[in-house]
C-alpha positions in Angstrom: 0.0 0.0 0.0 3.0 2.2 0.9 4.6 1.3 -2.5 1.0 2.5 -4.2 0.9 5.3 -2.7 3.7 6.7 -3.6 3.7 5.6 -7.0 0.5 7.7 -7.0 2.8 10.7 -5.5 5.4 10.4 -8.0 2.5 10.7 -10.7 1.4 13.6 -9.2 4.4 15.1 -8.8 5.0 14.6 -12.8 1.7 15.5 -13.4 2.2 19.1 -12.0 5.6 19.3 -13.5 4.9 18.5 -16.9 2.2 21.1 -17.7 4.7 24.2 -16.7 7.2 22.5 -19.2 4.3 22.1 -21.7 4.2 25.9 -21.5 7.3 26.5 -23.3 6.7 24.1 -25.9 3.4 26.5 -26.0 5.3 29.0 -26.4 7.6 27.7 -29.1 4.4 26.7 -31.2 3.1 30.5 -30.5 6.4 32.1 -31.9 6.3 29.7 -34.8 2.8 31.4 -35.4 3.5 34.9 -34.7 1.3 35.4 -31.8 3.6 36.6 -29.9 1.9 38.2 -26.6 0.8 34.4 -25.9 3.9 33.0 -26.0 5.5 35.4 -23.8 2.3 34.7 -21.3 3.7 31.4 -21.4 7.4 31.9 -20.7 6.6 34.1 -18.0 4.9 31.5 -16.3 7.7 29.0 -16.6 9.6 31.0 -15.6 7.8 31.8 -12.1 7.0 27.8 -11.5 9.7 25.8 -9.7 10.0 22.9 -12.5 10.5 25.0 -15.1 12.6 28.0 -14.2 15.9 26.4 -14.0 15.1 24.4 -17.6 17.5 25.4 -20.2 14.4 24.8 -22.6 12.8 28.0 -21.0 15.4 29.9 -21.5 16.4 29.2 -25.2 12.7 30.0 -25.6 13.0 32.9 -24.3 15.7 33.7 -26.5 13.4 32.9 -29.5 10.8 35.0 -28.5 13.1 38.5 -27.8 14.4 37.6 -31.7 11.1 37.4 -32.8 9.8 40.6 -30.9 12.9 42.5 -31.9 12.2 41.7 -35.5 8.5 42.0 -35.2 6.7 45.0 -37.3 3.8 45.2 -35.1 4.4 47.9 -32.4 2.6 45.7 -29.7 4.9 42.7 -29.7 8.0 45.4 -30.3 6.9 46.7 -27.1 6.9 42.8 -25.0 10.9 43.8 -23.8 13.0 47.2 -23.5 15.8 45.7 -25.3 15.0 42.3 -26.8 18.5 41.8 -28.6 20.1 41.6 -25.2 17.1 39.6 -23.2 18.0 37.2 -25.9 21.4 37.0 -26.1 21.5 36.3 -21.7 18.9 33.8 -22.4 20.8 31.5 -24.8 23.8 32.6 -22.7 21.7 31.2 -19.4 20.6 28.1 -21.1 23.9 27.0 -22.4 24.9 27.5 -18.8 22.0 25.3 -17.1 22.7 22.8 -19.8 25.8 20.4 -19.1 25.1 18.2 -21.7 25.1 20.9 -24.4 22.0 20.3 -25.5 21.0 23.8 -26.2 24.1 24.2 -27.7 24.2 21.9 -30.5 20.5 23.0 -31.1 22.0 26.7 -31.2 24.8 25.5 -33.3 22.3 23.6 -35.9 20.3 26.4 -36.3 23.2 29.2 -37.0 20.8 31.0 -33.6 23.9 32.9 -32.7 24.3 34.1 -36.6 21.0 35.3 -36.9 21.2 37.2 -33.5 24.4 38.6 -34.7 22.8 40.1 -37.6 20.0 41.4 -35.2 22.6 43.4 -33.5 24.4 44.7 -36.7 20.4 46.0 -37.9 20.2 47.6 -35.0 23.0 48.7 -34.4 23.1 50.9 -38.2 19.1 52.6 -36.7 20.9 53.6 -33.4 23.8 55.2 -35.8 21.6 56.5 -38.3 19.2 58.3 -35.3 22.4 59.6 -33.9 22.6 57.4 -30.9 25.9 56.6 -31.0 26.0 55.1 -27.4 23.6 52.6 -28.3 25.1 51.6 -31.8 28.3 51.3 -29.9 26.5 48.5 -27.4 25.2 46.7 -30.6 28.2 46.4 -32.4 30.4 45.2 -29.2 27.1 43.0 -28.9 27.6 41.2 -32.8 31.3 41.1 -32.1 30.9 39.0 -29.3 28.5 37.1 -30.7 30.9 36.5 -33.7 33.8 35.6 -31.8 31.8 32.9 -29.9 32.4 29.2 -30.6 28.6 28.9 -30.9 29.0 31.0 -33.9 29.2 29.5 -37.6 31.4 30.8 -40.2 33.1 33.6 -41.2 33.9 36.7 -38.8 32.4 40.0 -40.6 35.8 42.9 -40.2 33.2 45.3 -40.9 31.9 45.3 -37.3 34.9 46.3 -35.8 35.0 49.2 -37.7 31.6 50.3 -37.4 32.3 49.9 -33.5 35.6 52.1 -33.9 33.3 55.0 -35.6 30.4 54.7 -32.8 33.2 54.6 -30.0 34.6 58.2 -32.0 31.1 59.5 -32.7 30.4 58.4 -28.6 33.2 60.3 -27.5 34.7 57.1 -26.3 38.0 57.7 -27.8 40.2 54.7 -25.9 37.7 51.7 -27.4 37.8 53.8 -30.7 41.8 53.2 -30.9 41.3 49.5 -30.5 38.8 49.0 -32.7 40.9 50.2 -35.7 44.0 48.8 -34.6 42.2 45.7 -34.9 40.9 46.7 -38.4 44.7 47.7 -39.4 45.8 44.0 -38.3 43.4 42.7 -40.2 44.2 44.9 -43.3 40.8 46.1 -43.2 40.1 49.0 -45.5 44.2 50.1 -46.0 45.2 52.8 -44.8 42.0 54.0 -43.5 42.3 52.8 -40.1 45.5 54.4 -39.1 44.2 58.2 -40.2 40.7 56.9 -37.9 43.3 55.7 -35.0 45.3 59.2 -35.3 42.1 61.4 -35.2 41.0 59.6 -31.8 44.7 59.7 -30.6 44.3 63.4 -31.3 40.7 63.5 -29.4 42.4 62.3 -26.4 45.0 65.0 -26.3 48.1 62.7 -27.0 49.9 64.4 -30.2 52.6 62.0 -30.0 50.8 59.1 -30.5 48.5 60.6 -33.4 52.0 61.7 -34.7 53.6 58.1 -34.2 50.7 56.7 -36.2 51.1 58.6 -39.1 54.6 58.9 -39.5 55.1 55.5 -40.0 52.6 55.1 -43.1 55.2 56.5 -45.8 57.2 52.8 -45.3 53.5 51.0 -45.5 52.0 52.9 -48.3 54.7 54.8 -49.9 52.1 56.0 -53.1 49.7 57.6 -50.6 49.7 61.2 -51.0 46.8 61.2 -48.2 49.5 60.7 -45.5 51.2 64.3 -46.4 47.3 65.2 -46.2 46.8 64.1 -42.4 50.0 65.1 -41.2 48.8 68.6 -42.3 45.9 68.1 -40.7 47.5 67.0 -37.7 50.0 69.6 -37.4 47.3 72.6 -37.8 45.3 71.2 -35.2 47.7 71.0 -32.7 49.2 74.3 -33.6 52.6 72.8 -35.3 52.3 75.7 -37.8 55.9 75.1 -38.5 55.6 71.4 -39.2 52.9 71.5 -41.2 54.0 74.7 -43.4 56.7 72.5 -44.2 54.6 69.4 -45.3 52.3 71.6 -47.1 55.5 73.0 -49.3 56.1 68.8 -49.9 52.9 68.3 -50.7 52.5 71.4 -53.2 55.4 70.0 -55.3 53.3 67.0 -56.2 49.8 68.5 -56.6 50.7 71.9 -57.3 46.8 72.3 -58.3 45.4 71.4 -55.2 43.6 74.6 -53.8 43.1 72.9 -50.4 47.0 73.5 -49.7 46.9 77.0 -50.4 43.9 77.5 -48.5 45.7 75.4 -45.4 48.9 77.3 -45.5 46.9 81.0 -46.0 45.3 80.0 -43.1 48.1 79.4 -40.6 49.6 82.4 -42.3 46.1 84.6 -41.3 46.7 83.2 -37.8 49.8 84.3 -37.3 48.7 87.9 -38.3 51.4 87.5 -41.4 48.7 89.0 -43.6 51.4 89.9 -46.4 52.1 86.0 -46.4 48.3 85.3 -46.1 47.1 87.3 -48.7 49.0 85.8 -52.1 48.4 82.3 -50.7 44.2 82.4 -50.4 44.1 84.3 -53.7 45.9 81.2 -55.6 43.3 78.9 -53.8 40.2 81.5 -55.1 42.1 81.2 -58.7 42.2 77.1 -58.1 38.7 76.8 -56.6 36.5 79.7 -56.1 33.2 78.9 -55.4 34.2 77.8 -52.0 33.2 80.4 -49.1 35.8 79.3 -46.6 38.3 80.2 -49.2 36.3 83.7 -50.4 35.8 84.7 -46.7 39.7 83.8 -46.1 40.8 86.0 -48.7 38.5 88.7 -47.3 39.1 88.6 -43.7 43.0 88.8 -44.8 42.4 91.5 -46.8 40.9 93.8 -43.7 42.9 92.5 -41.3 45.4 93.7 -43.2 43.7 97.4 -43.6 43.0 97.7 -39.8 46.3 96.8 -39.1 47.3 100.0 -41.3 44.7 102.0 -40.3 45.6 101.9 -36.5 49.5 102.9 -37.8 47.5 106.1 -39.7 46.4 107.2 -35.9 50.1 107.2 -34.8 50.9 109.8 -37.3 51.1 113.5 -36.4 51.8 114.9 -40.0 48.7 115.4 -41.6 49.5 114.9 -45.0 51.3 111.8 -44.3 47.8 110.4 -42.1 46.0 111.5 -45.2 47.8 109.6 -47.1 48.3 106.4 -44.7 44.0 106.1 -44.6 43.6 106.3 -48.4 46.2 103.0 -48.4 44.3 101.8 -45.8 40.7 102.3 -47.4 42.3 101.1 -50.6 43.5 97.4 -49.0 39.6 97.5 -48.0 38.6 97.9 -51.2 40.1 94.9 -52.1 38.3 93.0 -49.4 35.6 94.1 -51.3 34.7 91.3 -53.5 36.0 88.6 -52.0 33.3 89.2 -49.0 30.5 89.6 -51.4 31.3 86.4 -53.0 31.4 84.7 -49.7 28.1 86.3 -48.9 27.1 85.5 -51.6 27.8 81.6 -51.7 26.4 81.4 -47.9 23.8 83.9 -47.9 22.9 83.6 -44.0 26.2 83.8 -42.8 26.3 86.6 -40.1 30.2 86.8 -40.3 30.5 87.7 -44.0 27.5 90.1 -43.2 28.8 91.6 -40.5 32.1 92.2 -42.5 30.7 93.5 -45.5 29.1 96.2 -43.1 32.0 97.3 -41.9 33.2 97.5 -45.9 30.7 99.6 -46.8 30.6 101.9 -43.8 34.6 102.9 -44.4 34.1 102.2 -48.6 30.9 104.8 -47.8 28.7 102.6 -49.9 25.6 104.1 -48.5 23.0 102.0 -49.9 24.2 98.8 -49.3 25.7 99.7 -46.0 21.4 100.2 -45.3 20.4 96.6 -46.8 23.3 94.6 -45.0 22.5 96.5 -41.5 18.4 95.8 -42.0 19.2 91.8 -42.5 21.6 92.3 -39.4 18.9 93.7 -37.4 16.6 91.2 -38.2 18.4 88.9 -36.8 20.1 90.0 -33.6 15.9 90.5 -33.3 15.0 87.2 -33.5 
């Protein structure tokens, strides 16, 4: 009788346990379906009973249905999780760990689950960088590259990710996971050269010159037909105030593209900061002749040009003789007139640019270009009004 009775217990006992574990094959049958609410009825409740809650089944299922709500188009099962890509990948994670015989994992394995998750994370890992939220993209990418570099995952490893993770990490202002992200790109020989000019401008981002230097510098011996590498160390060298440096680079660089007005630009620029307008001046003109519809360049040019004048109209104060002042403000007023056009242009090419309004105001105030001097001060006006 003893025996019977608890032969009748250990029924009991299965008969209880079984319909908790029939919930996630509930479940599964309800994602295969795409009703998707119901099945996540059912996990939930495996997941609270006792029987079920440790099962590794429950949690692949689990995994299956954040996948399917991730890539779900109705907003309602979108909504079922916060953030289904990584409720799925802890599930599988959890299951593979409640699993010692690997079951899950040679079902995971069969069925490419951590490839298809891995794309997940690359989809939405683009949205986050295409709305802006780098942070985010940033998480998904690291998410697909550990998903890639699993051994539950089949194939090939995709370089691309890394990359995309090194321009979120930049975009994110994490500058430290940016530099290993391309180094691991340049190892790979993943897009050329590009990585190391990526790797110098986060280098440069975290206020260590040398090593943004270091990078570059060694590219001539790796791709000695790569002009871009003058280019950067231009670049480089203006941004960290190495006018000297890259003056000297931009004369290198000039002898094999004399034609490119970018150099001119970059070396009338440095010049206009150093208030050596004289050295300025023939420099940004060559870069108007190269490439003049360019408003930087026009604007350059311009803002030279007065500099220049105000420079010698403030000498004109100093002098007693009146002739001689006389004389020293018609110069002065004529290097403004030179200004002249070069503003307009620039005004012209970026219409709403208070700068090159503001400057052609003062033109036509000392030129004594009434009318104009009128317009330019109304659209001024209407904006400090706004």
């Amino acid at each position: 009788m003893k025996k019977f009775l608890l032969l009748i217990a250990a029924i009991g006992v299965s008969y209880v346990a079984m319909p908790q574990k029939g919930k996630v094959t509930s479940a599964l049958n309800y994602i295969d379906q795409g009703i998707l609410d119901k099945a996540k009825e059912n996990i939930d409740q495996a997941l609270l009973d006792e029987k079920s809650k440790d099962w590794f089944n429950t949690y692949f299922a689990k995994g299956q249905l954040c996948q399917a709500s991730f890539k779900s188009e109705n907003p309602k099962y979108k909504a079922l999780y916060a953030d289904p890509l990584t409720e799925a990948y802890a599930s599988y994670e959890k299951a593979m760990q409640l699993d010692p015989k690997g079951t899950v994992k040679k079902k995971m394995l069969t069925g490419t689950v951590y490839n298809s998750l891995a794309v997940n994370f690359y989809n939405q890992g683009s949205s986050r960088f295409e709305a802006k939220d780098y942070a985010g993209a940033l998480q998904s990418f690291q998410s697909q590259i550990k998903l890639t570099e699993s051994d539950v995952y089949v194939g090939a490893v995709d370089t691309g990710m890394y990359y995309n993770a090194g321009l979120a990490a930049v975009n994110s202002g994490k500058f430290n996971e940016a530099v290993t992200y391309f180094q691991k790109c340049a190892d790979m020989k993943y897009m050329g050269i590009t990585p190391y000019f990526n790797m110098s401008e986060a280098y440069l981002a975290l206020h260590d010159t040398a090593k943004a230097e270091s990078v570059l510098t060694g590219l001539n011996a790796k791709f000695p037909n790569d002009k871009n590498v003058t280019l950067q160390l231009i670049d480089l060298y203006i941004k960290s105030s190495k006018n000297d440096e890259a003056l000297k680079y931009i004369k290198v660089a000039k002898e094999s593209d004399p034609n490119n007005a970018s150099l001119f630009f970059a070396a009338g620029i440095i010049y206009l900061n150093e208030f050596k307008y004289d050295d300025a001046i023939p420099e940004l003109t060559k870069s108007v002749e190269l490439k003049g519809e360019v408003y930087d360049t026009q604007y350059g040019l311009g803002a030279a040009y007065i500099n220049k004048a105000a420079d010698m109209f403030k000498a004109a104060n100093e002098i007693v003789d009146v002739k001689k002042y006389s004389d020293a403000i018609d110069q002065a007023n004529t290097i403004y007139a030179k200004a002249l056009p070069y503003m307009e242009k620039a005004h012209e090419l970026k219409p709403d640019d208070v700068y090159a309004m503001r400057s052609l105001q003062e033109l036509y105030y000392r030129l004594k270009m009434t009318d104009k001097y009128t317009v330019i001060k109304a659209k001024l006006d209407a904006i400090d009004k706004k």
